[in-house]
C-alpha positions as CSV (number, residue, x, y, z in Angstrom):
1,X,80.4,36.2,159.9
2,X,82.3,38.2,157.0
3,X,83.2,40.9,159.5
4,X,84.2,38.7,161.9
5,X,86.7,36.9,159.8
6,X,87.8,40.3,158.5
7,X,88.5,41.3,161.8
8,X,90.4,37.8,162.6
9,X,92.7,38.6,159.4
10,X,93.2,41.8,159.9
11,X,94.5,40.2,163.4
12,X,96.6,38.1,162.4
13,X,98.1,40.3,159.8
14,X,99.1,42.9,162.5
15,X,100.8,40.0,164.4
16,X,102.7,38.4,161.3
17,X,103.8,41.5,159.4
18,X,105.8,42.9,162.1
19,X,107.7,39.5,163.0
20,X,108.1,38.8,159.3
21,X,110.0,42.0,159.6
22,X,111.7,40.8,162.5
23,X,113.5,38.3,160.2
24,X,112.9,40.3,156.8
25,X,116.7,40.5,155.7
26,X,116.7,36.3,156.5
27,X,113.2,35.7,155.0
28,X,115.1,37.6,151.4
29,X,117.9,35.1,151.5
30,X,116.0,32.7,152.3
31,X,113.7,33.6,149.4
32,X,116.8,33.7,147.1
33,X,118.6,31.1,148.0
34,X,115.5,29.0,147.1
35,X,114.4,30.7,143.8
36,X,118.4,30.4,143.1
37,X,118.3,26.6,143.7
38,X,114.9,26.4,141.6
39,X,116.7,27.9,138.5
40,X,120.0,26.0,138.9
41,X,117.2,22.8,138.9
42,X,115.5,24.5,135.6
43,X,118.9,25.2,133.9
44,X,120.3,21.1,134.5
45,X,117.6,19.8,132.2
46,X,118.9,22.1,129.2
47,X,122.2,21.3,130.0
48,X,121.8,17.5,130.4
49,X,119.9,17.7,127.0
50,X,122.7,19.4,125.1
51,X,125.1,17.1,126.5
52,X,123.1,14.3,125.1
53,X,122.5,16.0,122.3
54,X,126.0,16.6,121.4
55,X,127.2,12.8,122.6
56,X,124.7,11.9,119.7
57,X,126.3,14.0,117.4
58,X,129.8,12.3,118.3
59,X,131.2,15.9,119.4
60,X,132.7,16.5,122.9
61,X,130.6,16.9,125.7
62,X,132.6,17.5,128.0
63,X,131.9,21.3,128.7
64,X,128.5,20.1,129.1
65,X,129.2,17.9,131.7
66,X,131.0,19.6,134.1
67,X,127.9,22.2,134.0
68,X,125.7,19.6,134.8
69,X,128.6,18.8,137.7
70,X,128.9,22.6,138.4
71,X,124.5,22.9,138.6
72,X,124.2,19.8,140.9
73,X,127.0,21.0,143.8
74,X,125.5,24.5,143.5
75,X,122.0,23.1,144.1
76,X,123.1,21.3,147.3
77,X,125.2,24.2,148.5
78,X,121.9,26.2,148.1
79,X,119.8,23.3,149.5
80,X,122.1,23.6,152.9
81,X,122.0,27.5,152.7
82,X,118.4,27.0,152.4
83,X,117.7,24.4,155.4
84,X,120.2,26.5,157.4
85,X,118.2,29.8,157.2
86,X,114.8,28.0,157.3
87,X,115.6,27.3,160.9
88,X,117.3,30.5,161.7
89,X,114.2,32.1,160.5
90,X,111.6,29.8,162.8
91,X,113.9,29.7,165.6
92,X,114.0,34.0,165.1
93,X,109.8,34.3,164.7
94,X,109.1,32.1,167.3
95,X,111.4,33.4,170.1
96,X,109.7,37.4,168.9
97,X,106.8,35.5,168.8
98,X,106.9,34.3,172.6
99,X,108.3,37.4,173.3
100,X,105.6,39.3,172.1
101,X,102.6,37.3,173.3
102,X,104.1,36.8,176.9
103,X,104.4,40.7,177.2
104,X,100.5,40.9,176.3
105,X,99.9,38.4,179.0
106,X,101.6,40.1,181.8
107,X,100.0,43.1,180.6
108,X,96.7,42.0,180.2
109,X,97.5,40.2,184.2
110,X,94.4,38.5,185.6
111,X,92.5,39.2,182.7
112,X,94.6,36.4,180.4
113,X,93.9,34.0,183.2
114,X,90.2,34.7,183.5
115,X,89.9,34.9,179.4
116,X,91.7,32.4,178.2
117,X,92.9,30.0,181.4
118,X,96.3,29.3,182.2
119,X,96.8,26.6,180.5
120,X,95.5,27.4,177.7
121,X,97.5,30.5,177.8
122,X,100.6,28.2,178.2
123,X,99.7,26.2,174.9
124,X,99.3,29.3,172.8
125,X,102.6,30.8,173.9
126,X,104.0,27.7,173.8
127,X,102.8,25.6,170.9
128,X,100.9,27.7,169.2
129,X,104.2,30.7,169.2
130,X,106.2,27.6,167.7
131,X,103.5,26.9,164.9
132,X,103.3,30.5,163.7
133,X,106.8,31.2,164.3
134,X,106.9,29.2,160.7
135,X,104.9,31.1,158.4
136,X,107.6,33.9,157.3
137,X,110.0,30.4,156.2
138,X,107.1,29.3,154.7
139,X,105.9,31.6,152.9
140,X,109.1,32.2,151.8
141,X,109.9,29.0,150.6
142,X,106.2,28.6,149.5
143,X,107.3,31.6,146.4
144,X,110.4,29.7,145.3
145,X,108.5,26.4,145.3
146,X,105.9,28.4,143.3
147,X,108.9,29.1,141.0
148,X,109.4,25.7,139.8
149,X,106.0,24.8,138.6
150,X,106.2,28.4,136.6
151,X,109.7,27.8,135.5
152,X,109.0,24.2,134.2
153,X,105.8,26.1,131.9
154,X,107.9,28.6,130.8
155,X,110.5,26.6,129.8
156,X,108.4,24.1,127.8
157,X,107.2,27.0,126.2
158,X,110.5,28.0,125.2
159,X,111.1,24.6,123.7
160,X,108.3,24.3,122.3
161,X,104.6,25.7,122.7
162,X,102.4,22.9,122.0
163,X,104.0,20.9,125.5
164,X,103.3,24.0,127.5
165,X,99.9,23.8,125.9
166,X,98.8,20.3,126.9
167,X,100.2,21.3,130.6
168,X,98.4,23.6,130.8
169,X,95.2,22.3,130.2
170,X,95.6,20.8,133.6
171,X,96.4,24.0,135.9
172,X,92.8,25.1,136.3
173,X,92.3,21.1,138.1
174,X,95.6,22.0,140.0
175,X,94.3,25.4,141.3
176,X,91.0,23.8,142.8
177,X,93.1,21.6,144.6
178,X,95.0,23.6,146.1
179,X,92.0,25.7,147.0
180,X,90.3,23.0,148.7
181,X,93.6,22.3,150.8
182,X,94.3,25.4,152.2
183,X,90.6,25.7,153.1
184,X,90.2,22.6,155.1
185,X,93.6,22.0,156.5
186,X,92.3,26.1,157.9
187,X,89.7,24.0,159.7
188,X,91.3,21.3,160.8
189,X,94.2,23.0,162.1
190,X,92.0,25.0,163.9
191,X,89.9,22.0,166.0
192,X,93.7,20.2,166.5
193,X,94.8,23.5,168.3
194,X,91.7,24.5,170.0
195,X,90.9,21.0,171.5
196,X,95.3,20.8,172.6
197,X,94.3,23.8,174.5
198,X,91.2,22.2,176.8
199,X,93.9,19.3,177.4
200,X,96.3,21.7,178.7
201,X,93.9,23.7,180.5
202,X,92.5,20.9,182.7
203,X,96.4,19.8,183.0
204,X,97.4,22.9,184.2
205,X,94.2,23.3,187.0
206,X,95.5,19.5,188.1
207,X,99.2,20.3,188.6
208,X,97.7,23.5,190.4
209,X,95.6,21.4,192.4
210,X,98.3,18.3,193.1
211,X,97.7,18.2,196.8
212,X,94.4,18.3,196.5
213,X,93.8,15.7,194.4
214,X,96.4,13.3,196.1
215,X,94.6,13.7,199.6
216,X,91.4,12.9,197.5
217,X,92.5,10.3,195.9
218,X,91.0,10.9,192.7
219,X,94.1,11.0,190.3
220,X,92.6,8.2,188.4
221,X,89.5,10.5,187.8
222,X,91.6,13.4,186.9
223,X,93.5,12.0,184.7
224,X,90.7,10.7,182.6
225,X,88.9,13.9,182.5
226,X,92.3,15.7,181.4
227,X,92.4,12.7,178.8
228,X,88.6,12.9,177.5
229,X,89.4,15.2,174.8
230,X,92.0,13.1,173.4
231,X,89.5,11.0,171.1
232,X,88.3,14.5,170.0
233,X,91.9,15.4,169.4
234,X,92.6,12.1,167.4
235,X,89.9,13.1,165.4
236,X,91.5,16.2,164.2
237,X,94.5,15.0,163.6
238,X,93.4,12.0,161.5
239,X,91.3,14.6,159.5
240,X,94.1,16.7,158.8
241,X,96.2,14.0,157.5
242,X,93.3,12.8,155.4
243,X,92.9,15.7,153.9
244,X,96.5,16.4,153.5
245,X,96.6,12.9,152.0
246,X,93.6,13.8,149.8
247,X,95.4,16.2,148.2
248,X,98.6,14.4,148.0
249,X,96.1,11.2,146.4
250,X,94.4,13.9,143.6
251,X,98.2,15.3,142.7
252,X,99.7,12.2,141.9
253,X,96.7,11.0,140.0
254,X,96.2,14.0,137.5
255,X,100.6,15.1,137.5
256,X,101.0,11.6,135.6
257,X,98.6,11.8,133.4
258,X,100.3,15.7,132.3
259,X,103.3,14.8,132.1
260,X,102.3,11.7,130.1
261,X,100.5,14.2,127.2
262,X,103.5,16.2,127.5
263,X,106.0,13.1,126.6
264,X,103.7,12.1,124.5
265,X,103.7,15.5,122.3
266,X,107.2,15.5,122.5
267,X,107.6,12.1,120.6
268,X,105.5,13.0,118.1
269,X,107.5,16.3,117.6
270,X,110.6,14.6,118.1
271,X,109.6,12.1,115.4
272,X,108.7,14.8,113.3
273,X,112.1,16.3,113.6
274,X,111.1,19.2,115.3
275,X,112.4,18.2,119.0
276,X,116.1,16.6,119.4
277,X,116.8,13.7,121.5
278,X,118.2,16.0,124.3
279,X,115.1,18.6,124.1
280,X,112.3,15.4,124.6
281,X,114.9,14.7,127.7
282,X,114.8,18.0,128.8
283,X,110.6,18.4,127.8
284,X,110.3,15.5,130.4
285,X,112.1,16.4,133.3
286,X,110.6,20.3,132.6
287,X,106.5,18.6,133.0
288,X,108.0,16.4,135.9
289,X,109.0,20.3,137.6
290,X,106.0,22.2,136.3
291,X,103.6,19.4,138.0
292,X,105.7,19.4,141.2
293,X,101.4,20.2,142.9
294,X,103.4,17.7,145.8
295,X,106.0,19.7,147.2
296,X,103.2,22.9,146.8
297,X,100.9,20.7,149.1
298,X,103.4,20.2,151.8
299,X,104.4,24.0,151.4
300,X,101.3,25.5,151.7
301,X,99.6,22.8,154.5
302,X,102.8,24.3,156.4
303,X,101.6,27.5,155.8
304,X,97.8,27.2,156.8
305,X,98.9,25.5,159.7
306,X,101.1,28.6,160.6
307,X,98.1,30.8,159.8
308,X,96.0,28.8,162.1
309,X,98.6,29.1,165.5
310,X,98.6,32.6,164.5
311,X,94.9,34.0,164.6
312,X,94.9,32.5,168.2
313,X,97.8,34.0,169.1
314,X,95.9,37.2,167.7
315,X,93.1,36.8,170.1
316,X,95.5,37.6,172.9
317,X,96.8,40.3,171.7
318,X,94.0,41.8,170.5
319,X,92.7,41.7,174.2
320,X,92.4,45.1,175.4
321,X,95.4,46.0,177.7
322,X,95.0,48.3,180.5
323,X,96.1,52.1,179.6
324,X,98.3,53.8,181.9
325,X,97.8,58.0,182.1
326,X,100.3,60.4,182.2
327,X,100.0,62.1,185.4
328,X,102.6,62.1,188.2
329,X,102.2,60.9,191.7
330,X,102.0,63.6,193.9
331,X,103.6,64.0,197.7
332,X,101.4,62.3,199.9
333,X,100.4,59.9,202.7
334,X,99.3,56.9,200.4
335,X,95.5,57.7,201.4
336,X,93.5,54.9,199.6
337,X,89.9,56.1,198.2
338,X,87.4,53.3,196.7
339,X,84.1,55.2,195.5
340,X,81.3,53.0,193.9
341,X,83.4,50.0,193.0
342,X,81.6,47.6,190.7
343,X,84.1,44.4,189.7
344,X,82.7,41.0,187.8
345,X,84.4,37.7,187.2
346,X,82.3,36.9,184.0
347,X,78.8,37.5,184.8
348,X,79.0,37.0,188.5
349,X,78.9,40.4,190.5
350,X,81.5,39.7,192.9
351,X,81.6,43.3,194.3
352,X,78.8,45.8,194.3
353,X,79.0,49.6,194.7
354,X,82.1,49.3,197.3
355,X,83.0,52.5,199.3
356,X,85.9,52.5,201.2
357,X,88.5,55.7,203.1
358,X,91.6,54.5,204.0
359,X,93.5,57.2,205.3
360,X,97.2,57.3,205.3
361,X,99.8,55.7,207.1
362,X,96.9,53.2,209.3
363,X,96.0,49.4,208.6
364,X,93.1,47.9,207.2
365,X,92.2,44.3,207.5
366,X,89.7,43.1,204.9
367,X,87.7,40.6,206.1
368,X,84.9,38.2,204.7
369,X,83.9,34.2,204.1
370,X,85.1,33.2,201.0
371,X,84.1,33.9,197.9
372,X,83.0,37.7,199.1
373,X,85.6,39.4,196.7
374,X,88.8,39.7,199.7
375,X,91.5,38.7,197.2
376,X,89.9,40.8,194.1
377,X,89.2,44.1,196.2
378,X,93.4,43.8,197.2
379,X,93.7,43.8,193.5
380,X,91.5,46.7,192.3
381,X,93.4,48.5,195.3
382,X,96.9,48.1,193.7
383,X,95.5,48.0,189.6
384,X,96.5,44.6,189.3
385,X,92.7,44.5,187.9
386,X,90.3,47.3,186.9
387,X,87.0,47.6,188.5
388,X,83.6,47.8,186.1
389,X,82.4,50.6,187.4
390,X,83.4,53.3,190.1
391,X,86.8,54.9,191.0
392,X,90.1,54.3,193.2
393,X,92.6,56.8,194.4
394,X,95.8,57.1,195.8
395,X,96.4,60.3,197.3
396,X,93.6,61.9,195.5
397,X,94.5,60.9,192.2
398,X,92.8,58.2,190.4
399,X,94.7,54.6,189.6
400,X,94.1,54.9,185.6
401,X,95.7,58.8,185.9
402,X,98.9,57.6,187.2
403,X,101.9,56.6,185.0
404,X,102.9,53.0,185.4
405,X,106.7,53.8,187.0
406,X,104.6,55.9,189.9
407,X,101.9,53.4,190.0
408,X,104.2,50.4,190.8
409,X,106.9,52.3,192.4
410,X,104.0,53.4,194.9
411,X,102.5,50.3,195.9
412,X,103.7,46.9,196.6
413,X,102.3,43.4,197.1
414,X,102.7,40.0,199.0
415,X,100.3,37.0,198.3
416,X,99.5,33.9,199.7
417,X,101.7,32.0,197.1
418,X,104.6,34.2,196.0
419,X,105.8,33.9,192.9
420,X,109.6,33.7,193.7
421,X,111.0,34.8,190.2
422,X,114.8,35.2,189.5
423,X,117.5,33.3,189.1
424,X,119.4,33.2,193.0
425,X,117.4,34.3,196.7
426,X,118.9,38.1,196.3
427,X,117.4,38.1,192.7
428,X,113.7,37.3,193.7
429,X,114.0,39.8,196.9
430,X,115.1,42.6,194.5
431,X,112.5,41.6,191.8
432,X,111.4,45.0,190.4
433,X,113.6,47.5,191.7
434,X,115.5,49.7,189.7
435,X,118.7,49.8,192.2
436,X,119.2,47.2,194.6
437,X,120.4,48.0,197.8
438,X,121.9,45.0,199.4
439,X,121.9,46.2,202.6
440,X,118.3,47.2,202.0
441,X,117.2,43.5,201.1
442,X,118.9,42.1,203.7
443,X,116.5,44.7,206.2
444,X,113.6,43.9,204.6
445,X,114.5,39.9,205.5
446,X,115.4,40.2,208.5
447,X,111.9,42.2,209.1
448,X,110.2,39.5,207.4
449,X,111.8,36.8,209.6
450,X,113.5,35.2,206.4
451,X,117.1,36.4,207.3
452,X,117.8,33.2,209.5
453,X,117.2,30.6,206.8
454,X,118.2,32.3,203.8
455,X,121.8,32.2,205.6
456,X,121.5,28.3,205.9
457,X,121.1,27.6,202.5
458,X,124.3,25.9,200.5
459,X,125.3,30.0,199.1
460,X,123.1,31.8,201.6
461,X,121.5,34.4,199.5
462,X,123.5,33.4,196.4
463,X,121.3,30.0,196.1
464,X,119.9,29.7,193.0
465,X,115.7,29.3,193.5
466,X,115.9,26.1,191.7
467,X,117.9,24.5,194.5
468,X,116.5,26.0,197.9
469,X,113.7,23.6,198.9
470,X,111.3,25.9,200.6
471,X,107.8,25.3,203.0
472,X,104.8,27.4,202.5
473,X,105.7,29.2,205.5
474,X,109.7,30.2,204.3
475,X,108.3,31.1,200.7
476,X,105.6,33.7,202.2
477,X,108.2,35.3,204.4
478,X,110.3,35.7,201.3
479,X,107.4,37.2,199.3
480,X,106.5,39.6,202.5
481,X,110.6,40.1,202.4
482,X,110.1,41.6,198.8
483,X,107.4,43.7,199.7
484,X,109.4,45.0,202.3
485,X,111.9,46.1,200.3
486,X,109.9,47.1,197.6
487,X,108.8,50.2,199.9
488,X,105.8,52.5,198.3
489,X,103.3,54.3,200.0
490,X,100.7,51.6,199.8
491,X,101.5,47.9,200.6
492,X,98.6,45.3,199.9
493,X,99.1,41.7,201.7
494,X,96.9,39.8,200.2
495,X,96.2,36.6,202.7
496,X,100.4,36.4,202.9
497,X,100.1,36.0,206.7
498,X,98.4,32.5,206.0
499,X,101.0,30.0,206.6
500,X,103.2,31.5,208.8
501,X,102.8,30.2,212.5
502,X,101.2,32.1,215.3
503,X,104.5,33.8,217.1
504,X,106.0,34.1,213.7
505,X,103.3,36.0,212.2
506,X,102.7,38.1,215.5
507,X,106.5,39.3,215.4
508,X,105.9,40.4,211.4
509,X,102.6,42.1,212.1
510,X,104.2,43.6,215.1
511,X,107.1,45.0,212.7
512,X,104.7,46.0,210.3
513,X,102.1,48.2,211.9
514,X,105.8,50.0,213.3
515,X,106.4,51.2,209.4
516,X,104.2,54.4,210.6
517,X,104.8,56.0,206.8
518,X,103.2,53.3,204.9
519,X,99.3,52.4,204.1
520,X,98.8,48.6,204.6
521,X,95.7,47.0,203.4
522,X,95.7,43.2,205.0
523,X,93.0,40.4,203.4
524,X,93.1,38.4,206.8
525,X,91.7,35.1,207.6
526,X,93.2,34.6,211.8
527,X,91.1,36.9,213.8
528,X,94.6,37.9,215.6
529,X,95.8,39.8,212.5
530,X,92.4,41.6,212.4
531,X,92.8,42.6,215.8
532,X,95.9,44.8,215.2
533,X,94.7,46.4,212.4
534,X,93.3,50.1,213.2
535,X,90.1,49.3,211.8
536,X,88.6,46.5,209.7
537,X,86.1,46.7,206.5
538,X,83.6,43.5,206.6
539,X,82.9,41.9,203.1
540,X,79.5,40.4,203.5
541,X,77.5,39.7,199.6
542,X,79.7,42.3,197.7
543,X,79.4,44.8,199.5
544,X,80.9,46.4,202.5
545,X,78.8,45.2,205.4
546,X,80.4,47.0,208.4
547,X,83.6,49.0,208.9
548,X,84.8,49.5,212.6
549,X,87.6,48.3,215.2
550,X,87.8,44.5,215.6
551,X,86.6,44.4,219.2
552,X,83.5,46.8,218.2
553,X,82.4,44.3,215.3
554,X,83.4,41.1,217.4
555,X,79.8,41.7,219.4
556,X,78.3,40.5,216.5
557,X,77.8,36.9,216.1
558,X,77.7,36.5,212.6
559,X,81.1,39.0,212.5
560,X,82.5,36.3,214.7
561,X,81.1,32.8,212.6
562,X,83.2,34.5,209.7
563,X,86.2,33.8,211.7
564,X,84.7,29.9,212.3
565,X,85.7,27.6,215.2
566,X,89.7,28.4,214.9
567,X,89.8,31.7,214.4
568,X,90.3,31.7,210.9
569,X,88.0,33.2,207.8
């Protein structure tokens, strides 16, 4: 358990330090500007005293009073300085933050999804990225708050010792509060976030599964098993607040009763003519500072909290990214090698000791009843994943050699539901490539069959995403449309023939076994596409059952029930 939690510090550390430094010359201001207001609020009960003092003595205070003037305006100029650069500094962490954490996703790619859950990923980046984003503020306002307490000690001392004395009889009391706080706001913190993520996870599989559950009719039920946790979460948060409150409850009852021995060893200095009028004035306001355990309380709840969002933010980053190698891509015809390829989702074997020769420049269509690995073998073929055990090549070289700008320059993709990322039509055709070439992404839409509509929407290929309402159909021709101009050696369709309509899909198939130069490996589900393919491999319990032409395996009957009534797998 020790190592463990050394490990989730050290974690967290490596994930703070660097976005504290992000904001470090910030953080320092923001530092100063609060220890600067802190010693403008130590220095206004001297200077109240002596203006009392000398108002007693019938002399002119009026020196005296434009300090304490001069001392209050500079405290609330450096109270605005200080509010101003707290939010600079959250705004700053969190947006590096986010930054950070979303890169680690998109490296780790399926992985994230199958470790953490997409929605669960979203509330880390998300909430969790706003959470930690205030810890440097925090921490840095957390020192100049420490500042008062100390600074109210130091000066009673400096009046006189015995105050300082009776106050601090009561710091040990003080310290084990504070303890106590930090250590179970930790663990309630942690329950509120981790229960916020199962709520956003089973959100996020709804939205995903909208349709689904609308034809079903079973919102009702979905939305009360996305709500179940919520008592659980209630729960949380109601702890948290006790215990905050706790603390708050214990502060208020032992500060009074210091500040009370303080005053009251202050009279009887002052009545033994030892203390001035002004100095028991200033004595008071100084034990009223140095007991200030409330503002510490909300400082440092801040603070845990912060900590909290942060070591789960950790956990993704300290996932293990794929490594790219360092060696070049050589000339070649995108031949496709898989030798012995092992892959698990969790501790399901979902394909077993795979061999498969795809030779360059022909098509292979991947076929198999669902749930026989078709989707994750098109992703071990283009590293989108990493298999368990075994090996994949491109052109003799294996897929964890290659650098990632040959890698991804080499092979492109098309799915079954596209992404379509960018801000207009032209931006999510050209997603990825280092040059576009208009005349090149207009090719590769017209191949794709997606030229004709694109041109009827309001700005033609200037549309922003956002306002071109597309069907299934029209979104997989524009994701086969960025494939297309992608180019590469290898191109991976990945069941993105699936909505298109028979002639449709015959003319793009038609156009795609013409790009002679370029590997295709096809996940097909219509018995059509398999046909056209130069040969086909047939996923049967992991592992590859048969590999031949589509007329040779269609003498099989149970090669033919994979395809069902309608032709489809």
């Amino acid at each position: 358990m020790a190592g463990l939690t050394r490990q989730a510090d050290s974690g967290v550390r490596g994930l703070m330090r660097p976005a504290g430094r992000h904001s470090g010359a910030r953080c320092v201001a923001l530092c100063l500007a609060g220890t600067a207001a802190t010693g403008a609020g130590l220095l206004l009960p001297a200077a109240l005293g002596r203006a009392l003092d000398t108002l007693l003595a019938d002399g002119s205070a009026t020196g005296w009073v434009l300090c304490c003037a001069g001392l209050v305006l500079l405290i609330a100029v450096l109270d605005a300085a200080e509010t101003v650069l707290v939010g600079t500094v959250d705004a700053r962490t969190t947006a590096w933050l986010r930054r950070r954490v979303s890169g680690q996703v998109l490296a780790l790619g399926p992985r994230a999804v199958t470790r953490f859950g997409s929605g669960e990923l979203v509330a880390r980046v998300v909430g969790d990225a706003a959470q930690a984003g205030t810890a440097p503020g925090a921490r840095a306002t957390l020192l100049a708050a420490c500042a008062g307490p100390l600074g109210g000690v130091v000066a009673l001392a400096l009046i006189d010792p015995w105050p300082a004395v009776v106050l601090l009889t009561g710091a040990p009391v003080l310290a084990l509060l504070l303890r106590a706080l930090a250590r179970d706001t930790a663990e309630c913190a942690a329950d509120y976030q981790r229960v916020q993520g199962r709520i956003a996870s089973a959100l996020a599989e709804a939205v995903a599964g909208h349709r689904t559950v609308r034809a079903a009719g079973t919102a009702d039920r979905e939305t009360a098993r996305i709500l179940r946790p919520l008592p659980e979460l209630a729960r949380a948060g109601h702890r948290m607040w006790r215990v905050q409150g706790r603390a708050a409850g214990q502060a208020v009852a032992v500060a009074p009763l210091l500040q009370l021995g303080v005053v009251a060893v202050a009279g009887v200095l002052l009545a033994r003519h030892r203390l001035s009028v002004g100095e028991m004035l200033a004595a008071a306001r100084y034990a009223v500072l140095a007991t200030g355990v409330g503002v510490l309380v909300g400082q440092l709840s801040g603070l845990v909290r912060a900590r909290a969002a942060a070591a789960r933010l950790a956990q993704v980053q300290a996932q293990p990214a794929p490594a790219y190698g360092t060696r070049p891509l050589p000339p070649g015809p995108g031949r496709l090698q898989l030798r012995g390829v092992t892959a698990r989702l969790g501790t399901r074997t979902v394909l077993d000791g795979v061999d498969l020769d795809l030779p360059g420049g022909t098509t292979l269509a991947v076929v198999g009843r669902s749930g026989t690995g078709k989707s994750l073998l098109a992703a071990l073929a283009g590293r989108l994943a990493d298999p368990d055990s075994g090996e994949i090549l491109l052109d003799g070289v294996p897929l964890r050699d290659l650098t990632r700008t040959d890698l991804r320059r080499a092979v492109a993709h098309a799915f079954e539901r596209p992404a379509l990322l960018g801000t207009t039509v032209v931006d999510t055709l050209a997603l990825g490539l280092p040059s576009p070439d208009p005349d090149r992404i207009r090719e590769a839409a017209r191949t794709a069959h997606a030229d004709d509509f694109v041109r009827r929407l309001p700005q033609g290929y200037a549309t922003p995403c956002a306002e071109a309402p597309l069907s299934g159909g029209e979104a997989q021709r524009l994701g086969l449309a960025r494939a297309f101009a992608h180019g590469g050696r290898l191109l991976i369709l990945d069941d993105a023939l699936s909505s298109l309509d028979t002639v449709t899909e015959h003319h793009i198939t038609r156009a795609l076994l013409a790009r002679g130069r370029t590997t295709r490996l096809i996940v097909a589900h219509r018995a059509t596409t398999a046909a056209r393919a130069d040969a086909v491999a047939w996923l049967d319990g992991g592992r590859v059952r048969a590999v031949g032409r589509h007329e040779e395996l269609w003498r099989d009957a149970e090669y033919r029930a994979v395809f069902g009534d309608g032709g489809r797998a």
